[in-house]
C-alpha positions as CSV (number, residue, x, y, z in Angstrom):
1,X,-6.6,5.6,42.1
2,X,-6.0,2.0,43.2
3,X,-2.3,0.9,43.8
4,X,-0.5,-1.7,41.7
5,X,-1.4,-5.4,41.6
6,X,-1.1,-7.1,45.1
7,X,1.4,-9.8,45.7
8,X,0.4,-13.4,44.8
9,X,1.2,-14.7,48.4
10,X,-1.1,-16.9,49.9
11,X,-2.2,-17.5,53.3
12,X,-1.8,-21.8,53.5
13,X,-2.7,-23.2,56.4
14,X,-0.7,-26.3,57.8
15,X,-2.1,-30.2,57.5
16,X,-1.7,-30.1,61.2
17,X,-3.7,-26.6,61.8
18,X,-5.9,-28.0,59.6
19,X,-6.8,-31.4,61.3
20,X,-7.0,-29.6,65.0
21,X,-10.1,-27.6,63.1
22,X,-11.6,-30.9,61.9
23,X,-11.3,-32.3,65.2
24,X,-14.8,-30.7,67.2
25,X,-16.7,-31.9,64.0
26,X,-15.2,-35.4,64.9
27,X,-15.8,-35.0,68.4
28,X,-19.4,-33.8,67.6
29,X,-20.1,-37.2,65.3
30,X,-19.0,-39.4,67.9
31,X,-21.2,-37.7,70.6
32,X,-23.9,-37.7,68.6
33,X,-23.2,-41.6,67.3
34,X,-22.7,-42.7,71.3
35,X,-25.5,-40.6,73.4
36,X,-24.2,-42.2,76.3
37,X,-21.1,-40.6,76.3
38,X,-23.1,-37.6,75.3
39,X,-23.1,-36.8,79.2
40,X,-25.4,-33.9,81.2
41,X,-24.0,-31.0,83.1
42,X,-26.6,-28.5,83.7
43,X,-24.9,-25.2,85.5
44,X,-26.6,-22.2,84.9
45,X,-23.6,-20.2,86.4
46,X,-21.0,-21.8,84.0
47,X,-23.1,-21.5,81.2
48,X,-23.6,-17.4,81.9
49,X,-20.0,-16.4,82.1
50,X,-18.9,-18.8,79.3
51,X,-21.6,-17.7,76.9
52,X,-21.0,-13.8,78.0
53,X,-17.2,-14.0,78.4
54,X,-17.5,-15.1,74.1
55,X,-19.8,-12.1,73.6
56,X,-17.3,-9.9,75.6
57,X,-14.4,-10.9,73.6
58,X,-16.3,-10.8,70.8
59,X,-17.8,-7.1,71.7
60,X,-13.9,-6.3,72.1
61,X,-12.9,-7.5,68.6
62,X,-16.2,-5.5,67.1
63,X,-15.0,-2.4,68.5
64,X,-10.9,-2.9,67.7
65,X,-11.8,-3.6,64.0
66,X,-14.1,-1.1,63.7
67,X,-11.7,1.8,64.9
68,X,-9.7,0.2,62.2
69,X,-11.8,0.6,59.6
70,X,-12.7,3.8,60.4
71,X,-9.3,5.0,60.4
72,X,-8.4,3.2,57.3
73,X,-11.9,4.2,55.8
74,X,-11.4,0.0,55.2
75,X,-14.7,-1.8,54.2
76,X,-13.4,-5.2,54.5
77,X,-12.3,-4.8,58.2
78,X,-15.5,-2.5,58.6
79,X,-17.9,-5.8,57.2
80,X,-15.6,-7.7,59.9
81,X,-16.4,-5.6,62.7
82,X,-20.1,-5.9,61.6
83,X,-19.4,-10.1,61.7
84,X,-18.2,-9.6,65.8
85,X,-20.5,-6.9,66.6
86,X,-23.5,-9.1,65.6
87,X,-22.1,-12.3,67.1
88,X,-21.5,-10.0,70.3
89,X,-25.2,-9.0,70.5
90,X,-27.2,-12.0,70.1
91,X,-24.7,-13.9,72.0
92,X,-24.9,-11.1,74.7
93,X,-29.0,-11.9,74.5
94,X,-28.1,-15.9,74.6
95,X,-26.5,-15.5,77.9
96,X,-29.5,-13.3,79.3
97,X,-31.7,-16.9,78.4
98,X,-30.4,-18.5,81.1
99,X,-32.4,-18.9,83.7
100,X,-32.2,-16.8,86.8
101,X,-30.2,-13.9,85.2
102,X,-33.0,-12.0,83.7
103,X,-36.1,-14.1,83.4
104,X,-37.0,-17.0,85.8
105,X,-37.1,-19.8,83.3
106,X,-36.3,-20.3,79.7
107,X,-37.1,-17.6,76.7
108,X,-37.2,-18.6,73.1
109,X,-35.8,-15.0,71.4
110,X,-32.8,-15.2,73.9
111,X,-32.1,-19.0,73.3
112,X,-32.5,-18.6,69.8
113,X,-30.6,-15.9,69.6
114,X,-27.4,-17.6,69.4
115,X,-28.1,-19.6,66.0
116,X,-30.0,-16.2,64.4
117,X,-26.6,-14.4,65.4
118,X,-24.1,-17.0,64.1
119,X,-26.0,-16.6,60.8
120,X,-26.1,-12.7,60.8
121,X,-22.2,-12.9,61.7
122,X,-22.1,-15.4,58.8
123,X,-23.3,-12.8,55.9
124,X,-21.2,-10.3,57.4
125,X,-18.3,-12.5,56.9
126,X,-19.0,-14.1,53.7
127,X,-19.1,-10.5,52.2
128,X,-16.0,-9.5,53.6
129,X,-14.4,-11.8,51.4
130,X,-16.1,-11.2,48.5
131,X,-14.6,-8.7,45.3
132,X,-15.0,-4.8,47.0
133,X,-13.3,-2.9,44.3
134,X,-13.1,0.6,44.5
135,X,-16.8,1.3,44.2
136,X,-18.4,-1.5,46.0
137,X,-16.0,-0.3,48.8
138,X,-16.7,3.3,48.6
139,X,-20.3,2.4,48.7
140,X,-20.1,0.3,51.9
141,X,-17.9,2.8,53.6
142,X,-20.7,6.2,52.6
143,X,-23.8,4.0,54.6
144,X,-21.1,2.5,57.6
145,X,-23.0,4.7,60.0
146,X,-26.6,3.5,58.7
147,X,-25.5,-0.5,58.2
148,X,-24.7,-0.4,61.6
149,X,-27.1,1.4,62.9
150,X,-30.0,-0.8,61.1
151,X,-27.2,-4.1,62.7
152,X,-27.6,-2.6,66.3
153,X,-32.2,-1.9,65.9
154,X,-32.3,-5.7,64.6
155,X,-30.7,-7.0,68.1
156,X,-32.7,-4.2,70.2
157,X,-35.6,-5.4,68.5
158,X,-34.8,-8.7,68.8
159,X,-34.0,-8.3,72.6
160,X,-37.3,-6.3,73.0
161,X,-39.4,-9.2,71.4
162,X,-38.0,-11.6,73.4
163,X,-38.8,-10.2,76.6
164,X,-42.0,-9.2,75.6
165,X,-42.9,-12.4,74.3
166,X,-44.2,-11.6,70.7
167,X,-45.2,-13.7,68.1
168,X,-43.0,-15.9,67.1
169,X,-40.6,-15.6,69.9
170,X,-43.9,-16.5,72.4
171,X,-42.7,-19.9,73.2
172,X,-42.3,-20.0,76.9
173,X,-40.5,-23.9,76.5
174,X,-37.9,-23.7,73.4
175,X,-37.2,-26.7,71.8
176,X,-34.2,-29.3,73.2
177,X,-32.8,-29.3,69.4
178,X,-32.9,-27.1,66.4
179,X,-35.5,-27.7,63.8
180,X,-37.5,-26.7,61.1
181,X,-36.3,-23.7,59.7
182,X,-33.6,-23.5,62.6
183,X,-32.1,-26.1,60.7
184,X,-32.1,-24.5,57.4
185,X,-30.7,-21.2,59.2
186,X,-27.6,-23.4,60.2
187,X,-27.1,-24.7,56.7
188,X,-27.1,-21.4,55.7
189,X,-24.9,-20.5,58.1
190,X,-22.5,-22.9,57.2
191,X,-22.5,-22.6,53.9
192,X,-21.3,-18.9,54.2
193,X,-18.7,-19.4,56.8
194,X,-17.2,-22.1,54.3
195,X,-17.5,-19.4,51.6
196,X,-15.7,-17.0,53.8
197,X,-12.9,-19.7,54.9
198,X,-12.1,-20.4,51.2
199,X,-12.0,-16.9,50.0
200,X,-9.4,-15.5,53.1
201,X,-7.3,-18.1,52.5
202,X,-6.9,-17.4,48.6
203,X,-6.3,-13.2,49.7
204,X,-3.0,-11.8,48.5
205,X,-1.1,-11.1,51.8
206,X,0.4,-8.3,53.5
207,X,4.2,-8.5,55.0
208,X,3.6,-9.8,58.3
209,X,0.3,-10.4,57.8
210,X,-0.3,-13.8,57.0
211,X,-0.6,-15.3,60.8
212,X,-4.0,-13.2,61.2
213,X,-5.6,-14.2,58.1
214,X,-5.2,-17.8,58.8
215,X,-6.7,-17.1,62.1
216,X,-9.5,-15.2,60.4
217,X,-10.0,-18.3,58.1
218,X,-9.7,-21.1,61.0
219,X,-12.2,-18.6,63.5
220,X,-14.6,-19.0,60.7
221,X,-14.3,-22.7,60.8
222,X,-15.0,-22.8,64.1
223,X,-18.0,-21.0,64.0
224,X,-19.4,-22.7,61.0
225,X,-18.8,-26.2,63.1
226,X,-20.3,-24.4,66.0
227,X,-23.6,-23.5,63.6
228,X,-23.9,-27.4,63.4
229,X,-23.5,-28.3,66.5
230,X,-26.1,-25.7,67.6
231,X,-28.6,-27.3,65.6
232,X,-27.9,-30.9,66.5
233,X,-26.3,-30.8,70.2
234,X,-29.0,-31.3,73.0
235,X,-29.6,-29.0,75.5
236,X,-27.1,-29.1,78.6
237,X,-25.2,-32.2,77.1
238,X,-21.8,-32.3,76.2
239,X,-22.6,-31.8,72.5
240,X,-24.4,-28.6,73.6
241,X,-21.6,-27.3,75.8
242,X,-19.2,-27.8,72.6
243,X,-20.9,-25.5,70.3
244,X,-20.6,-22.6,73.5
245,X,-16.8,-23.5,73.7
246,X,-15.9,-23.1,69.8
247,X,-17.7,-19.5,69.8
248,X,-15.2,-18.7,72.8
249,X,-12.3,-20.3,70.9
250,X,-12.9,-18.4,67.5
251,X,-13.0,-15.2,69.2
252,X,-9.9,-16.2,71.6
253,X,-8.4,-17.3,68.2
254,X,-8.4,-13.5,66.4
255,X,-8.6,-12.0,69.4
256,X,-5.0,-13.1,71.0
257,X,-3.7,-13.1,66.8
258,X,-4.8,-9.4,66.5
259,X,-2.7,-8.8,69.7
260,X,0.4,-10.2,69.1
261,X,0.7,-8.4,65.2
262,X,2.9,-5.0,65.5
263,X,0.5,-2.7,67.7
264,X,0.7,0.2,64.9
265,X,-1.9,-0.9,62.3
266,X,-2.5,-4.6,64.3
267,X,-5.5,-5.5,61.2
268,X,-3.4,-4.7,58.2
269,X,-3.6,-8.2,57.5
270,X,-7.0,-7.3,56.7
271,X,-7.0,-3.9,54.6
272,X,-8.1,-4.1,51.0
273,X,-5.4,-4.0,48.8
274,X,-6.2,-0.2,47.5
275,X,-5.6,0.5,51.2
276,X,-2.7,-1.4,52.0
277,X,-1.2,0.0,48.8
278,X,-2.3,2.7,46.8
279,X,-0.9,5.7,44.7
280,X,-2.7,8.9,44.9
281,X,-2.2,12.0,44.5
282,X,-1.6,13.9,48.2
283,X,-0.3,17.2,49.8
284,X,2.3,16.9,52.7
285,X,3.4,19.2,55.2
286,X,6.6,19.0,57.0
287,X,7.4,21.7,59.9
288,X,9.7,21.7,62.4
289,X,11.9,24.6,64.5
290,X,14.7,26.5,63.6
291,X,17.5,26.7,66.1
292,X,16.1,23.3,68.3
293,X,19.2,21.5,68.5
294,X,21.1,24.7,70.5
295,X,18.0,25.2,71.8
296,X,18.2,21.8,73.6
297,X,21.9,22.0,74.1
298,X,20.8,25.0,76.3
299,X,17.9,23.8,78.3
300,X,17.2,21.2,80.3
301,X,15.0,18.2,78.8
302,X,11.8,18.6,80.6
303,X,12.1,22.5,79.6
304,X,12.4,21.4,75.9
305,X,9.4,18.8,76.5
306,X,7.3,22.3,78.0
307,X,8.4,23.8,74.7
308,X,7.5,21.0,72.3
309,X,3.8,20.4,74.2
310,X,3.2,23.9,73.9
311,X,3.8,24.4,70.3
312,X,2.0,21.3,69.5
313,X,-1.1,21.9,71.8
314,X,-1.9,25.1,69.5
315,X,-0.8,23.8,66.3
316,X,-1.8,20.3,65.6
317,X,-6.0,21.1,66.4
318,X,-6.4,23.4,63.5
319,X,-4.1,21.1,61.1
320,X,-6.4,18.3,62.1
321,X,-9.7,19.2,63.1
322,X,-10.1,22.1,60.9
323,X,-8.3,21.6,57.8
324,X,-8.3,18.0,57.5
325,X,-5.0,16.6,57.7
326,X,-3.8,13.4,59.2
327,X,-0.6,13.2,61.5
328,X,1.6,11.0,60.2
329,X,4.0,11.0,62.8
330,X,6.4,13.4,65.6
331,X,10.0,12.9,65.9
332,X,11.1,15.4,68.0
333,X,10.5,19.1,67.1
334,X,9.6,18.0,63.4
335,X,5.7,17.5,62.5
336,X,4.7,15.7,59.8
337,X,1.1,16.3,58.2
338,X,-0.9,14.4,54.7
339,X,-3.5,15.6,53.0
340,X,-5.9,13.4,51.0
341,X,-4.3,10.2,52.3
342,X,-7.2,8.0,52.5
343,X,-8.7,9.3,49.0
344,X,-12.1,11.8,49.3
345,X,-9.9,15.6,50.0
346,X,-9.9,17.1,46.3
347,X,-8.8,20.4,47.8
348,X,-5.7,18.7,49.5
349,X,-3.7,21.0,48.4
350,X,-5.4,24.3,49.7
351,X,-6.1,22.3,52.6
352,X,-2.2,21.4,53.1
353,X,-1.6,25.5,52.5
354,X,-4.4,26.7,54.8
355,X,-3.0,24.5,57.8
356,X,1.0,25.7,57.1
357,X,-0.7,29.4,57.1
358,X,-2.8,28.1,60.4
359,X,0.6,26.7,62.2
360,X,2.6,29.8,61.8
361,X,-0.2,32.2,63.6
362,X,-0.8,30.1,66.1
363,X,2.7,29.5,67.0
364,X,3.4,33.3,66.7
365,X,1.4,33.5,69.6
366,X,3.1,31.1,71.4
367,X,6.5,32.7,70.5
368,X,5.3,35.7,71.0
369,X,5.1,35.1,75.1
370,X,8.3,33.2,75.1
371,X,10.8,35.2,73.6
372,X,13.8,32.8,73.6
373,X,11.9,30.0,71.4
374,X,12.7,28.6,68.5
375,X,10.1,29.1,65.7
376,X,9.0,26.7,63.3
377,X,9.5,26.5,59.5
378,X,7.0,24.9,57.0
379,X,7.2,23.5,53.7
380,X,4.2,22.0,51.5
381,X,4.3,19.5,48.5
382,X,2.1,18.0,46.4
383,X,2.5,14.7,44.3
384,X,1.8,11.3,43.1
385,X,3.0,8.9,46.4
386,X,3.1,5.5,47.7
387,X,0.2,5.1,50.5
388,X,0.4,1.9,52.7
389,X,2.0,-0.2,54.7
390,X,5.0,0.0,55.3
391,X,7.0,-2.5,57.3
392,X,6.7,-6.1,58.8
393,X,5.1,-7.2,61.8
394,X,8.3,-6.5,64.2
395,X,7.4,-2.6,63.3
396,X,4.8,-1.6,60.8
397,X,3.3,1.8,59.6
398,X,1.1,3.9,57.4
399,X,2.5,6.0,55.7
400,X,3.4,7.9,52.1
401,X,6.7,7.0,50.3
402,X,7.6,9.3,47.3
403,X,9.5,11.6,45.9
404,X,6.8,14.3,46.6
405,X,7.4,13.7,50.2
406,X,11.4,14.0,50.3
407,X,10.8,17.5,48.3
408,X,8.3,18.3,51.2
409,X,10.9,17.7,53.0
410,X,13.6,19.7,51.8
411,X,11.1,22.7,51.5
412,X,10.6,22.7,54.8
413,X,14.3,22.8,55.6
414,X,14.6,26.2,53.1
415,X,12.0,28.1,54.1
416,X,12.2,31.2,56.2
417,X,11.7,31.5,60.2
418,X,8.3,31.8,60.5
419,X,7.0,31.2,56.8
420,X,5.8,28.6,54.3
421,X,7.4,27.4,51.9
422,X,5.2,25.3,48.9
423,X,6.1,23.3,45.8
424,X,5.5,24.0,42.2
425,X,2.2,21.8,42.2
426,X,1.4,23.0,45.0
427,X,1.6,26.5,44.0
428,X,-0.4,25.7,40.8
429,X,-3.9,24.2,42.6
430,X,-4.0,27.5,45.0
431,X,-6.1,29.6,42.7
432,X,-6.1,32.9,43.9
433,X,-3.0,32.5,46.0
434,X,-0.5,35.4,47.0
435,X,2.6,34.2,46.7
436,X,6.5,35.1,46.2
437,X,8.5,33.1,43.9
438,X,12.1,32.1,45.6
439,X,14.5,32.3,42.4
440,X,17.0,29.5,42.3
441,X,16.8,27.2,45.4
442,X,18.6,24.3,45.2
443,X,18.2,21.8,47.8
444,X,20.1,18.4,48.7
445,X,19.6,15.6,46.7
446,X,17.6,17.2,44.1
447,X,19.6,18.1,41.0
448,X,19.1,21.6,39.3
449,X,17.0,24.7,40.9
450,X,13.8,23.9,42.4
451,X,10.6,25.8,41.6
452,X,9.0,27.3,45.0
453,X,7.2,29.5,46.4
454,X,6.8,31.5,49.2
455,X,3.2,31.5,50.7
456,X,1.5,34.7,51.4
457,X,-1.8,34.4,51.6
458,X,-4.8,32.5,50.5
């Protein structure tokens, strides 16, 4: 179920931002209009570190978005970490062309590799910022493993080729300047980036997302002007050096953005808008411990802290590895659990039940050895929520907002020492269920008795 309709905020970039972007392309014109000024510098060492230290970055950015996007089950950041992951690799092979590192003299696959990679980084972008509703996303997100497997053989092949010097990538002397179809592979290249530049900048933004969008957009104008300088710059000359340089600075560019967002969720800016806010239908869990505040008052603090990391060591691994749920967050003794959060958990509900069940025997245990602990209580709701972001980028979240998650909530707060407590819905997706109906709970803020139910069994 996809969330309500995204806020018509724009991401606008300034005259001045965009005439510094315009400014290699100038540079480039005049270097190529003036050859003379188009000086030679030929340093292999230089040129290995630069062109590795862009792949590094790069690399960097490929594995920071793609975390993301797993976590977010997010296709548009996943097709972005795709865009960096393939610029990483072939860039990675460029720097292995120079000679000295790997091979004593030049090596067409590796010094072609940079303009075959700017393209494959290109398609990966332009379809990031292409329409992914719902199913187009769902699809992407099923083959993730396989896309980026078949990504990852193309540049091992590649790689392979190159050093064994098969046909075409035979040619022991590469050419000075791109041509042929190289050229066409540039056009191509920029074409898409230009695509991609246009469409970020018309996305609907996030709160306190807007800075790395525009440096999603202006990386991709970099790159684009770096795909024509790499088929017009000659080889060791300053117009060559520039196209090495705006690689760097594109990556730099998202790369120092990404940093300085809000370290909780630092690509939000990116999430499609049915993941940055969606209503679905989840099951939370809320549990915490009875009798922690005297508890505390009685102890000293790193006694409480063994307490806590002792409860939690043996209750969150079934919660999340065996049943499914995702932490939301800790504060303090209290443990809060979803259920179907990202979409794909049908049975959230029996899943939500099983792990309440799952917390109080483990814990039982744990009580069990240390007589004078508190023990927890657990309550389970289910309901229509809220699922996003939540915040700006001084202190951002995701999360679930809803009345479904206060009565979670309050169920937790009225159930027994040592039991679970679930809500009406709740109640009515456990088929099969043994459970005790509590007659007449009331609970703050909620007006009129409360149907619950005590959980027995499943």
């Amino acid at each position: 179920m996809t969330g309500p309709a995204e806020t018509p905020s724009r991401a606008v970039p300034r005259p001045w931002a965009a005439a510094l972007l315009v400014a290699p392309v100038a540079g480039l014109v005049v270097l190529l209009a003036r050859p003379a000024w188009d000086v030679m510098w030929q340093h292999h060492r230089a040129h290995f570190w630069l062109v590795l230290g862009a792949a590094a970055v790069s690399a960097a950015l490929a594995y920071a978005t793609g975390t993301a996007a797993r976590r977010r089950n997010d296709a548009r950041v996943f097709l972005v970490s795709l865009a960096f992951l393939a610029a990483a690799g072939f860039l990675g092979l460029h720097a292995l062309a120079t000679p000295g590192v790997l091979l004593d003299g030049s090596n067409a696959g590796f010094a072609l590799a940079t303009p075959v990679g700017l393209l494959v980084a290109a398609v990966f972008a332009a379809v990031s910022a292409t329409e992914l509703g719902g199913g187009r996303a769902h699809a992407v997100m099923r083959r993730s493993a396989l896309i980026r497997g078949a990504l990852l053989a193309v540049m091992v092949l590649w790689g392979a080729a190159s050093v064994g010097g098969l046909a075409p990538l035979d040619d022991p002397a590469p050419p000075e300047r791109a041509s042929g179809p190289l050229v066409w592979l540039a056009v191509a290249a920029l074409v898409l980036y230009l695509f991609a530049v246009v469409r970020y900048l018309r996305l609907p933004s996030h709160p306190g997302s807007v800075t790395l969008l525009l440096a999603m957009a202006s990386a991709f104008v970099l790159l684009a002007e770096a795909s024509v300088a790499v088929a017009l710059g000659r080889n060791w000359h300053a117009s060559w050096w520039e196209w090495h340089l705006l690689m760097l600075a594109a990556f730099a560019l998202v790369a120092v953005s990404a940093q300085r967002q809000w370290y909780e969720e630092r690509f939000a800016g990116l999430y499609l808008g049915e993941t940055a806010r969606a209503t679905r239908e989840v099951s939370i869990l809320f549990a915490d411990l009875q009798g922690f505040t005297s508890f505390s008052e009685r102890n000293r603090p790193e006694d409480v802290t063994e307490m806590l990391n002792a409860y939690f060591t043996s209750a969150i691994p079934p919660v999340v590895e065996r049943h499914g749920g995702t932490v939301d967050r800790l504060v303090g003794d209290a443990l809060m659990v979803t259920f179907n959060r990202d979409g794909g958990q049908p049975d959230h509900a029996r899943r939500a039940a099983a792990a309440g069940l799952a917390i109080q025997e483990v814990t039982a245990a744990v009580a069990g050895a240390h007589p004078g602990w508190p023990r927890f209580r657990v309550g389970v709701n289910t309901g229509e929520v809220a699922v996003g972001i939540l915040g700006t980028a001084g202190g951002r979240t995701f999360t679930v907002i809803g009345d479904a998650v206060n009565l979670a909530a309050r169920l937790e707060s009225a159930a027994p020492v040592g039991g679970v407590l679930i809500g009406a819905e709740t109640a009515r997706q456990l088929a099969g269920a043994r459970t005790e109906r509590v007659e007449g709970l009331e609970v703050k803020g909620k007006t009129g008795v409360v149907e619950a139910y005590r959980l027995l069994g499943l």
